[in-house]
C-alpha positions, 0 to 999 in steps of 0.5 A: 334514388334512381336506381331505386325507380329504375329497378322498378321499372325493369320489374314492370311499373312505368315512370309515374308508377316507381315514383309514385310508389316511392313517394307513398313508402317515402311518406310513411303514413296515408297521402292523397293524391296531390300530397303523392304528386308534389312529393313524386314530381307525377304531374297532377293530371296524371296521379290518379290515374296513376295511383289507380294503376298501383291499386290494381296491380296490388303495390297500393291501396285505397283508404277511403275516409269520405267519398270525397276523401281518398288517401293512400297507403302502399304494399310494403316494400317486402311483400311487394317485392316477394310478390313479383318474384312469385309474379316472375318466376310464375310467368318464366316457368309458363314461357319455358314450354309456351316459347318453344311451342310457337318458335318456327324453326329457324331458316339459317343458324344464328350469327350475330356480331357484337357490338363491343366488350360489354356485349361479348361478355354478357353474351358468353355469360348467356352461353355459360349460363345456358349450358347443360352437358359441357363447356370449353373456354379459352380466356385470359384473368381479364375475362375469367374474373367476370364470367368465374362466378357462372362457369363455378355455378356451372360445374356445380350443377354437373357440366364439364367444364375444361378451361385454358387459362392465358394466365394464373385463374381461380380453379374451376372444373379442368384448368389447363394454363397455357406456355406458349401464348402467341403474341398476337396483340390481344386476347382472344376469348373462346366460349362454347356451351354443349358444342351448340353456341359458341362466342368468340371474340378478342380485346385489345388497344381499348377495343373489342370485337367478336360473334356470337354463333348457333352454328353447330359447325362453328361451334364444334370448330371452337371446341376442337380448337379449345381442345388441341390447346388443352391437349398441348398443355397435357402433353408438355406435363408430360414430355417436360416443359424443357424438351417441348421448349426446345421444339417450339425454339428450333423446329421450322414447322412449330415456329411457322405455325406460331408466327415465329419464322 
């Protein structure tokens, strides 16, 4: 039931509102307004007005069988639901072009931190989402399974989509599964839609950390950085796993740059 009135509530209807609302559809025939408050728990001071709001915003209606007489009966739970999906999609097509229109060009490119993993991949979700040329990704299973249903609607609608997997993922766009992880102690994870915002971050010991970024430098950074790693992986299909093995076990260079001097 809770998360019945809280769906509710992120569609728009206050407290009272969603419970009052569930209350009429729960009855399953007309109530008045002290039947509503004592099933709801809306106090009784406060239902009418209540009930009037749902009225208005057409998820109620009045049936009125006296003047003194008033009961209530709501919109189904279908039509409602259809018409605030209409109400939505209608208000989002409008903010496309009036947002832009009122934005001030930002002073500095965005960085902001996040706050823990959670946040990190609700906001690479957000970059995946809003990419519409390319996208690259650095990531281990742990991640990939969350972000794998909209990095696949993204290479449906036409973005290049290059990803170097830490570890065995469903394919999507260009997979490019890593040999030689660097023991770092937790897993990094690199996002970047259309080199324009990038999020990177990593998890480890029950934690984690990261940035969401709009600096294109930063971004393009992150590209690049996803991309050597990729173009690694090509070459050691190339040259031989075994040959390239051999290099990063004895040359002084390789093994400096990966932490194994």
């Amino acid at each position: 039931m809770q998360d019945v009135l809280d769906h509710l509530q992120r569609l728009g209807m206050s407290g009272y509102e969603s419970k009052a609302y569930v209350a009429l559809v729960a009855a399953g025939k007309p109530i008045n307004g002290y039947e509503v408050a004592k099933r709801s728990g809306v106090p009784r001071s406060t239902v009418y007005e209540t009930l009037g709001k749902l009225v208005a915003r057409g998820a109620a209606y009045e049936l009125r069988e006296s003047p003194d007489a008033t009961e209530y009966l709501p919109l189904p739970p279908e039509a409602l639901l259809d018409r605030m999906r209409r109400e939505f999609d209608g208000s989002v097509e409008a903010l496309k072009s009036a947002l832009p229109a009122v934005a001030a060009a930002p002073e500095a490119h965005l960085v902001h931190g996040l706050r823990d993993g959670a946040a990190m991949l609700a906001r690479a979700e957000d970059v995946v989402a809003g990419a519409r040329r390319d996208l690259f990704l650095s990531v281990w299973p742990e991640e990939m399974e969350r972000l794998h249903a909209g990095v696949r609607a993204a290479a449906e609608r036409g973005v290049d989509v290059s990803v170097v997997a830490f570890g065995e993922i469903e394919e999507v766009g260009h997979v490019y599964r890593h040999r030689y992880p660097a023991d770092l102690g937790y897993r990094l994870i690199v996002v970047v839609g259309d080199r324009r915002e990038a999020v990177v971050g990593g998890f480890g010991n029950g934690a984690a950390w990261g940035i969401y970024t709009a600096d294109p430098a930063v971004a393009l950074m992150a590209v690049q950085y996803v991309r050597q790693d990729a173009a690694l992986q090509v070459v050691a299909d190339r040259v031989g796993a075994d040959e390239l093995d051999r290099w990063f076990e004895a040359d002084p260079g390789l093994l400096r740059l990966l932490g194994r001097a």
